[in-house]
PyMOL CGO cylinders between C-alpha atoms (Angstrom):
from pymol import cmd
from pymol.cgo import CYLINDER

trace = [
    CYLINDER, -23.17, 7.19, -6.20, -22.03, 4.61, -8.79, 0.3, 1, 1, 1, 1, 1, 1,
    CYLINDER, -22.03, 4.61, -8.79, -19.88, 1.57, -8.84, 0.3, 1, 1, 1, 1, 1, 1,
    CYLINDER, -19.88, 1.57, -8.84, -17.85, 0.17, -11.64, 0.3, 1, 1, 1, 1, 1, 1,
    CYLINDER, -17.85, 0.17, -11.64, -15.01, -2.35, -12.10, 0.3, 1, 1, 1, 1, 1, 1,
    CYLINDER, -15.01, -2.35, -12.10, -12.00, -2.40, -14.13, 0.3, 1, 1, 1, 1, 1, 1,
    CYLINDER, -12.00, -2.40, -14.13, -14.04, -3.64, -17.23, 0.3, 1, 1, 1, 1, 1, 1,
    CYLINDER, -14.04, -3.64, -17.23, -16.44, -1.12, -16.74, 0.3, 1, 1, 1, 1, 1, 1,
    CYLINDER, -16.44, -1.12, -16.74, -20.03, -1.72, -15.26, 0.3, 1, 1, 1, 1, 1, 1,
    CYLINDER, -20.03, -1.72, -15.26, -22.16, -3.25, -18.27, 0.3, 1, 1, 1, 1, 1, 1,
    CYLINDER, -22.16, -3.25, -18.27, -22.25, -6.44, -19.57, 0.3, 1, 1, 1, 1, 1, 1,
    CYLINDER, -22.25, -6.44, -19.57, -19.12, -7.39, -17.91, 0.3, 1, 1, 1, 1, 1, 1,
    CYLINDER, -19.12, -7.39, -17.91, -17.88, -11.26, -17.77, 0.3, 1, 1, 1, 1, 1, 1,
    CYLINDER, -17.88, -11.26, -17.77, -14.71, -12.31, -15.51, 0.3, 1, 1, 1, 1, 1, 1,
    CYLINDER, -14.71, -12.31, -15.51, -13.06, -15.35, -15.93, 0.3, 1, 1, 1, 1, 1, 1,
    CYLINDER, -13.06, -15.35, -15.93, -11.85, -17.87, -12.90, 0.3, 1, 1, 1, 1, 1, 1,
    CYLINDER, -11.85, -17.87, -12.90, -8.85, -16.84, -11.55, 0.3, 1, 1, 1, 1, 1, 1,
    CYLINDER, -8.85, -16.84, -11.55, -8.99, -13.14, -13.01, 0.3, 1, 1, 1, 1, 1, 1,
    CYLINDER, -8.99, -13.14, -13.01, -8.56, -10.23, -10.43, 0.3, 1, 1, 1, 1, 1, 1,
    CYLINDER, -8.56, -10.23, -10.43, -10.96, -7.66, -10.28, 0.3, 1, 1, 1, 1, 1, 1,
    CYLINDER, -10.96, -7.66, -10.28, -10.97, -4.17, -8.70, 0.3, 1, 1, 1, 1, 1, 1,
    CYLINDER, -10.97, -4.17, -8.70, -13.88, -2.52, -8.01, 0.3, 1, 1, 1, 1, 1, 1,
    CYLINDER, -13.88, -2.52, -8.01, -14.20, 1.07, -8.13, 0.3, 1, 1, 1, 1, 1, 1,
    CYLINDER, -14.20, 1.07, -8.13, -16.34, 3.41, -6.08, 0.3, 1, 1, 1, 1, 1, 1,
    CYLINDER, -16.34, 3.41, -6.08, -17.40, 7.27, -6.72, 0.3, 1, 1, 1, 1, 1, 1,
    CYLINDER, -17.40, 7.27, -6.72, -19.97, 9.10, -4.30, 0.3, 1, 1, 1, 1, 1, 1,
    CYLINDER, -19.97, 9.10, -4.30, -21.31, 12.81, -5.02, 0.3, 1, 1, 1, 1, 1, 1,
    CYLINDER, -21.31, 12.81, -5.02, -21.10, 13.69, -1.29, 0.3, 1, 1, 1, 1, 1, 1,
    CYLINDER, -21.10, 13.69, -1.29, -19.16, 12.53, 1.78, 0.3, 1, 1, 1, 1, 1, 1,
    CYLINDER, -19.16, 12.53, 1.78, -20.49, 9.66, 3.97, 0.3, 1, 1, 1, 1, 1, 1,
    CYLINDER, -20.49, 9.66, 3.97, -19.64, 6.16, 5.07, 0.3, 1, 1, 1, 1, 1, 1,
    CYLINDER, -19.64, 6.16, 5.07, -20.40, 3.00, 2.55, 0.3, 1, 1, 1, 1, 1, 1,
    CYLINDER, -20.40, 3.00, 2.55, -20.60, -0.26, 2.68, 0.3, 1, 1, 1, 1, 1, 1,
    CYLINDER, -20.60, -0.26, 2.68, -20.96, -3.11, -0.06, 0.3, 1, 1, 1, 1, 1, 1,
    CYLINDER, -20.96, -3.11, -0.06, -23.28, -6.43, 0.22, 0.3, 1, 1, 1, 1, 1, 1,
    CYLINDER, -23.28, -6.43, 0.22, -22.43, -9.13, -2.81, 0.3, 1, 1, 1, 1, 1, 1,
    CYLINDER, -22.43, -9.13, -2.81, -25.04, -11.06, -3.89, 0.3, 1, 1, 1, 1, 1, 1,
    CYLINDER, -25.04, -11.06, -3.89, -24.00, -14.44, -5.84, 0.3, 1, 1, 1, 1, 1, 1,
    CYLINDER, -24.00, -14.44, -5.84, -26.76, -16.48, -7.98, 0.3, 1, 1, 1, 1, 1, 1,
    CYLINDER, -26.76, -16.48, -7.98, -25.29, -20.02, -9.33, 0.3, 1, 1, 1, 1, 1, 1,
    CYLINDER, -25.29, -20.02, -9.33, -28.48, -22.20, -10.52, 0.3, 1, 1, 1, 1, 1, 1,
    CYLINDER, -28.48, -22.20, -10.52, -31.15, -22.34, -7.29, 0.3, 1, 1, 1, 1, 1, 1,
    CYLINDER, -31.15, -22.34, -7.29, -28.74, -21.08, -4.57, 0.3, 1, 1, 1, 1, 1, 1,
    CYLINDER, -28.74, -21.08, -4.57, -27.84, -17.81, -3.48, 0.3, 1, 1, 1, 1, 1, 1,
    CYLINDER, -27.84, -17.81, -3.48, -25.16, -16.77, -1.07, 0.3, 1, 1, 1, 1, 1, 1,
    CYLINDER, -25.16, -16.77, -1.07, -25.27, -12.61, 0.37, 0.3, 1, 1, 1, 1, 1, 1,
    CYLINDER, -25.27, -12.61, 0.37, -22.05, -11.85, 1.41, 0.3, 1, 1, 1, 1, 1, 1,
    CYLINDER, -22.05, -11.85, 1.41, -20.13, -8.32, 2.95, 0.3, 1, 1, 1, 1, 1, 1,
    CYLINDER, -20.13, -8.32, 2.95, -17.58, -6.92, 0.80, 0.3, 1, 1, 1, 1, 1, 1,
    CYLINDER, -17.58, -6.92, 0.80, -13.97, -6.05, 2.92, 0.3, 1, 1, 1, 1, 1, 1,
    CYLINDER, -13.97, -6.05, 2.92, -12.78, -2.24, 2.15, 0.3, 1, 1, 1, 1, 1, 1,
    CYLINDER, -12.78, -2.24, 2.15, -9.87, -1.49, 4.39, 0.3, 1, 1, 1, 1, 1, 1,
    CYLINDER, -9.87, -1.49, 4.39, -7.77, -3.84, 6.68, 0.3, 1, 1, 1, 1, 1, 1,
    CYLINDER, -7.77, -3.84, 6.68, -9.81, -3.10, 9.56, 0.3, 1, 1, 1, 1, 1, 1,
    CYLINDER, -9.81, -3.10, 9.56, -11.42, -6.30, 11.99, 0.3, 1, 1, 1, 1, 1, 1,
    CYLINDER, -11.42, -6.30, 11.99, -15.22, -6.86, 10.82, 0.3, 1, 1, 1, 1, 1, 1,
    CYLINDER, -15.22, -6.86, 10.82, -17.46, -4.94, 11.27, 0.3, 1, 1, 1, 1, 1, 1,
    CYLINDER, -17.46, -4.94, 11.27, -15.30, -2.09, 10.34, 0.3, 1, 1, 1, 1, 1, 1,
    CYLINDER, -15.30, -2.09, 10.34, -13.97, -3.94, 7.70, 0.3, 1, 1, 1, 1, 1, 1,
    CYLINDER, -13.97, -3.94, 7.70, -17.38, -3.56, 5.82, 0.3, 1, 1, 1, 1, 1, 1,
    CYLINDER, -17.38, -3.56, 5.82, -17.31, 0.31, 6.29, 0.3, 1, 1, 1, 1, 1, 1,
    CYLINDER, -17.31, 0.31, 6.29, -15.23, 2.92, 4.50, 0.3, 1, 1, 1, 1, 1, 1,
    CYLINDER, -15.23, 2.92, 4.50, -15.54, 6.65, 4.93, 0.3, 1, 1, 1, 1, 1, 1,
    CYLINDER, -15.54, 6.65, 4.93, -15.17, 8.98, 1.28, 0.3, 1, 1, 1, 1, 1, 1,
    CYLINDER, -15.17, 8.98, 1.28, -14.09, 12.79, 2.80, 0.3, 1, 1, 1, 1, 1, 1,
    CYLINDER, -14.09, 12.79, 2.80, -14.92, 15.88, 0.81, 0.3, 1, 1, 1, 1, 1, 1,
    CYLINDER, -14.92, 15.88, 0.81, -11.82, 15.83, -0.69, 0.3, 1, 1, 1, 1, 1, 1,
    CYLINDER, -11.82, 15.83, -0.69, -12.70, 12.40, -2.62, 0.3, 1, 1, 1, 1, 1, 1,
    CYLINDER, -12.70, 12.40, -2.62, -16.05, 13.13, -3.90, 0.3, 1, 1, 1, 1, 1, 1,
    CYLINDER, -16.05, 13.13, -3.90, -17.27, 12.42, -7.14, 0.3, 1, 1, 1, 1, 1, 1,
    CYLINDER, -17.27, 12.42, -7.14, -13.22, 11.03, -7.70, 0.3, 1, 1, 1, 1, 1, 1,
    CYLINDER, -13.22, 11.03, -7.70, -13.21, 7.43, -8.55, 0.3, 1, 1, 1, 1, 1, 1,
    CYLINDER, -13.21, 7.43, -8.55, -11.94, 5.64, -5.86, 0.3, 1, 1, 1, 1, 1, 1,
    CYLINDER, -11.94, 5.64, -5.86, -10.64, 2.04, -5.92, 0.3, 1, 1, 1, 1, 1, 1,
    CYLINDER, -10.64, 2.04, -5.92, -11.43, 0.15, -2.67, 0.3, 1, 1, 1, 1, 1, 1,
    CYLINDER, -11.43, 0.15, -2.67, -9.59, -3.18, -3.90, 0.3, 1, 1, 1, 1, 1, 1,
    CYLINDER, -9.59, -3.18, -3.90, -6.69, -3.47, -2.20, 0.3, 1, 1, 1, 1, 1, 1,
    CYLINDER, -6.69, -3.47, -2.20, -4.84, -6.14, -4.33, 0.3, 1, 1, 1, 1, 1, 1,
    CYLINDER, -4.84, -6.14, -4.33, -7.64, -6.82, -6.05, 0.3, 1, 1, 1, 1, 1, 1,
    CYLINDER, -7.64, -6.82, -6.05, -10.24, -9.64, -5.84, 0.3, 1, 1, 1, 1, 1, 1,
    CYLINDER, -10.24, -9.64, -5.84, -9.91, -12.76, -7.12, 0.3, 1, 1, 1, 1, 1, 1,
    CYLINDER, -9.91, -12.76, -7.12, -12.83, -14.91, -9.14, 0.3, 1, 1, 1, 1, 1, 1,
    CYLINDER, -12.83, -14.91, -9.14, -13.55, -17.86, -6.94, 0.3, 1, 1, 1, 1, 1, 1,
    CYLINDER, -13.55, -17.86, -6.94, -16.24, -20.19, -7.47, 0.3, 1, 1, 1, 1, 1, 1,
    CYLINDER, -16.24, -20.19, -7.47, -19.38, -20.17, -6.86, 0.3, 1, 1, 1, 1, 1, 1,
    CYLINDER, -19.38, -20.17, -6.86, -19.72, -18.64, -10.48, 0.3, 1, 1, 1, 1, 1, 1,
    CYLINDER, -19.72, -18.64, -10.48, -22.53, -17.38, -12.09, 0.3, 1, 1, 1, 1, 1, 1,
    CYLINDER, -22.53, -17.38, -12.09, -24.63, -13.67, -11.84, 0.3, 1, 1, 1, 1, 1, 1,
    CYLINDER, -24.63, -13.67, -11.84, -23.06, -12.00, -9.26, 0.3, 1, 1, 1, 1, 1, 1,
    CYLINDER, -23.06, -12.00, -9.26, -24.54, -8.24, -8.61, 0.3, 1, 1, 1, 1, 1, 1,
    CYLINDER, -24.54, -8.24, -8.61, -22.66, -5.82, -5.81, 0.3, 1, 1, 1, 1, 1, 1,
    CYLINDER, -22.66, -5.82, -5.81, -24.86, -3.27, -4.18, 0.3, 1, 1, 1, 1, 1, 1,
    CYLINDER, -24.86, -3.27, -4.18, -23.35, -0.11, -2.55, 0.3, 1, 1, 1, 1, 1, 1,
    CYLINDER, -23.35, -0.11, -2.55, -24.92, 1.41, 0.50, 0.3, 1, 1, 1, 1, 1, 1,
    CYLINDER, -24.92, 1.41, 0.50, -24.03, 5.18, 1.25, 0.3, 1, 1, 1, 1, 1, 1,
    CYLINDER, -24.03, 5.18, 1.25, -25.19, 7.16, 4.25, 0.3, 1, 1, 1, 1, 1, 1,
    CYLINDER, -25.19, 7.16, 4.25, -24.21, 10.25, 6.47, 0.3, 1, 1, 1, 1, 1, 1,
    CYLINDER, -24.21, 10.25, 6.47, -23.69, 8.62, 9.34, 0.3, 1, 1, 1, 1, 1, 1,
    CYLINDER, -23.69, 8.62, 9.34, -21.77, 5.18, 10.14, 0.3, 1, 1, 1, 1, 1, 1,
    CYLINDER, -21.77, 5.18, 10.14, -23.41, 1.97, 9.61, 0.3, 1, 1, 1, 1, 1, 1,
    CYLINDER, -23.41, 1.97, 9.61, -21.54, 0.06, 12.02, 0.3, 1, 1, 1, 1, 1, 1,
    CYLINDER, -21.54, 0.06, 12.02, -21.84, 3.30, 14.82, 0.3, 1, 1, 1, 1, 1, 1,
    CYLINDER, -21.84, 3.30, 14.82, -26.07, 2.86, 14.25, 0.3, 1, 1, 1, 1, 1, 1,
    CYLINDER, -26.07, 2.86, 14.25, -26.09, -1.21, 13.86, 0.3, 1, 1, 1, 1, 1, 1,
    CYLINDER, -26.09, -1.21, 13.86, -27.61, -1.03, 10.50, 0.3, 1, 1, 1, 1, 1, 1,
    CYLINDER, -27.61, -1.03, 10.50, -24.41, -3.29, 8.64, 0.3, 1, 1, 1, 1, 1, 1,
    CYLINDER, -24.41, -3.29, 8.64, -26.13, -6.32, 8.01, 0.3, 1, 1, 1, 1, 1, 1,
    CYLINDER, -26.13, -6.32, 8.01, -24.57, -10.02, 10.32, 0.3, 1, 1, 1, 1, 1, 1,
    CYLINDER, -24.57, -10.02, 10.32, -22.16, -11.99, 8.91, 0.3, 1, 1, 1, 1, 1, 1,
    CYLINDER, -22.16, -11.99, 8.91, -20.56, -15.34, 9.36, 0.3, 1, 1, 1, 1, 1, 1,
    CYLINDER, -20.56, -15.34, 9.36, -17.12, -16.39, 7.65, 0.3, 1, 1, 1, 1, 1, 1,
    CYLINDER, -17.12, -16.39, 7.65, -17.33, -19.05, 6.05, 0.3, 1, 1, 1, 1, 1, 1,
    CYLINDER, -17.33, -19.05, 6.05, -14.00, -18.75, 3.99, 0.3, 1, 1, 1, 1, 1, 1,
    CYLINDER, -14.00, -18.75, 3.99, -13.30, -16.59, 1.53, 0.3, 1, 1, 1, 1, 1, 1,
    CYLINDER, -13.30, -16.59, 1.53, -16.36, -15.00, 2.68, 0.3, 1, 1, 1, 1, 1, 1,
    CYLINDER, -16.36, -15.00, 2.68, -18.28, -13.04, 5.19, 0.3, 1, 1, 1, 1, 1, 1,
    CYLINDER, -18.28, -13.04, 5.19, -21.74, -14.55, 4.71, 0.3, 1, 1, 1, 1, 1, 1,
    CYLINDER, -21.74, -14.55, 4.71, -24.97, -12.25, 5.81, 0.3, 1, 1, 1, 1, 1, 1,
    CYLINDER, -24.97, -12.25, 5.81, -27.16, -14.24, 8.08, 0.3, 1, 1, 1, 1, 1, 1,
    CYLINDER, -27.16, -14.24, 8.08, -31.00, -13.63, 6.51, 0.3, 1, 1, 1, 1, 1, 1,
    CYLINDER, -31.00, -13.63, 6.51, -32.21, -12.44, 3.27, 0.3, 1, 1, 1, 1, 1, 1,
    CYLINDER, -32.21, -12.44, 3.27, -30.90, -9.63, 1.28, 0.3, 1, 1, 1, 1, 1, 1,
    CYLINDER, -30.90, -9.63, 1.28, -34.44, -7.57, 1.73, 0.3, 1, 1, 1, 1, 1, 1,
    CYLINDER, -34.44, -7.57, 1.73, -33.91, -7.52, 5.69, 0.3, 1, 1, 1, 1, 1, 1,
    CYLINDER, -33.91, -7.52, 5.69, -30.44, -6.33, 4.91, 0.3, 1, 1, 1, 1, 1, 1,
    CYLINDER, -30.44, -6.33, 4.91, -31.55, -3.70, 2.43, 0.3, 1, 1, 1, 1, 1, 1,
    CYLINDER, -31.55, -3.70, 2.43, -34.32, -2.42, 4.51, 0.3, 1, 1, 1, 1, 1, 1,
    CYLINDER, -34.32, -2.42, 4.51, -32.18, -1.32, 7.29, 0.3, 1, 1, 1, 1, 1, 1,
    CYLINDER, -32.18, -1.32, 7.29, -30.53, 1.26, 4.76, 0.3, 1, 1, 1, 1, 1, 1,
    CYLINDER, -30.53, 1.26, 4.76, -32.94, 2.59, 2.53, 0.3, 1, 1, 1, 1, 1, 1,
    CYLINDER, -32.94, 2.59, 2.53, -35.27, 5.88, 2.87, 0.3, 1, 1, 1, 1, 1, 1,
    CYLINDER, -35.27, 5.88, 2.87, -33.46, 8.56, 1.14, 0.3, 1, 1, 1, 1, 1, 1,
    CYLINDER, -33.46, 8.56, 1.14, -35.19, 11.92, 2.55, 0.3, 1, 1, 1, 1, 1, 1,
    CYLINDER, -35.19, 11.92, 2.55, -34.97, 15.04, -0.11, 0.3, 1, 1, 1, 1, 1, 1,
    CYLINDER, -34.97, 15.04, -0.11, -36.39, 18.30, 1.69, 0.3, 1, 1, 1, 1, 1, 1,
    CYLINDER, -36.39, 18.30, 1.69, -34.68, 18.10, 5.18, 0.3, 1, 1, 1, 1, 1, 1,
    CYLINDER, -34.68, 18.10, 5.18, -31.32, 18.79, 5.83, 0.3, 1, 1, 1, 1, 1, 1,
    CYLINDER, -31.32, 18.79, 5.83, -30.75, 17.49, 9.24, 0.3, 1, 1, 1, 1, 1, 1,
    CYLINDER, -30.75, 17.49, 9.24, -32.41, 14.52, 8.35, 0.3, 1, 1, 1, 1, 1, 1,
    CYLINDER, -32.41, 14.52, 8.35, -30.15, 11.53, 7.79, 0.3, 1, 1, 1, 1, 1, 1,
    CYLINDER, -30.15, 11.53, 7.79, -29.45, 10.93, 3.89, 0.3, 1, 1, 1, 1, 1, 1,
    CYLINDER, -29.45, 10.93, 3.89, -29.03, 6.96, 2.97, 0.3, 1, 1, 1, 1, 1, 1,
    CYLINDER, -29.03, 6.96, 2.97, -29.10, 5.90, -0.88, 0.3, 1, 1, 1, 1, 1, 1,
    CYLINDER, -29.10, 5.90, -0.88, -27.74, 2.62, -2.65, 0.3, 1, 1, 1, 1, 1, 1,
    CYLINDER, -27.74, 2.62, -2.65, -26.59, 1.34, -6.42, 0.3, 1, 1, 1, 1, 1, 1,
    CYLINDER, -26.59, 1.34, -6.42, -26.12, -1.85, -7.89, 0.3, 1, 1, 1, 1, 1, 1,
    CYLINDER, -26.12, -1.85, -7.89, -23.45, -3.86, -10.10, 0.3, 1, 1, 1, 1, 1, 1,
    CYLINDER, -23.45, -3.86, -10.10, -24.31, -6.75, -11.97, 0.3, 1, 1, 1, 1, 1, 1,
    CYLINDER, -24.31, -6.75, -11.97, -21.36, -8.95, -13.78, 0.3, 1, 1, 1, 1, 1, 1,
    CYLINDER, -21.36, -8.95, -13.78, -20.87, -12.95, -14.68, 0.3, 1, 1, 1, 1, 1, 1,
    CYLINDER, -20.87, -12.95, -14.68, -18.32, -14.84, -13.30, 0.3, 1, 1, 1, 1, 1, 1,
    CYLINDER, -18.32, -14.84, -13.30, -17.59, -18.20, -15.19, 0.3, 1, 1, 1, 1, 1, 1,
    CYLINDER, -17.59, -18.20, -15.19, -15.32, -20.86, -14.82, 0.3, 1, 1, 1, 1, 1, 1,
    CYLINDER, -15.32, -20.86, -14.82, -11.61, -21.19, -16.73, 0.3, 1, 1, 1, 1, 1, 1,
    CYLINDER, -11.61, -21.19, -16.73, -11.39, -23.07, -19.77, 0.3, 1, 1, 1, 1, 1, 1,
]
cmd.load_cgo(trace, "trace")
């Protein structure tokens, strides 16, 4: 699976107030979600990225059918707009076949607006995801990419 933005998915900078899309291909169906990560000096806020219009937790969760694999697929909506806090800001994609939000496994969240804030770290998040099994087809498949950009204030 891989995620990229509309300025690509290296070394990318936006700007305050810039919209961003973000763009999502997988190379088999399955559900996804996406957990933001924000670093601005010595904090660091984990936050659930909305995909559809749905009511949290399905908000979180979007499903990529046959017919949409390995298509790019943009999951912005109207786009999302560069709010502070700024600084390194790195989105990780979750992918399974099965739901998330049907097994438990999306991570908590709290709004606290614009976002939906995971309550606990990252790592607790992350471990209820991972353990991609090769050999075994009946065995549930669950994998995960990252996307690391800046996000600075306007001049």
């Amino acid at each position: 699976m891989e995620l990229q933005t509309n300025k690509g998915s290296q070394g990318v900078v936006f700007t305050q107030g810039e919209t961003a899309r973000v763009l999502v291909k997988l190379n088999r169906s399955g559900y996804f979600y996406i957990q933001g990560h924000i670093l601005t000096g010595q904090k660091k806020l984990s936050y659930l990225l909305e995909v559809n219009d749905e009511k949290p937790p399905h908000a979180f969760e979007l499903y990529v059918g046959p017919e949409d694999v390995n298509k790019w697929i943009d999951i912005s909506g109207g786009g999302f707009e560069i709010l502070q806090p700024f600084g390194t800001e790195s989105l990780q994609i979750f992918a399974s076949d099965t739901s998330f939000v049907k097994s438990g496994a999306i991570p908590n969240t709290t709004y606290r607006d614009p976002y939906h804030v995971v309550g606990g770290k990252a790592t607790e998040a992350a471990s209820l995801t991972r353990g991609l099994v090769r050999n075994d087809q009946t065995t549930e498949r669950k994998s995960e990419a990252v996307l690391m950009f800046q996000t600075i204030a306007a001049k």
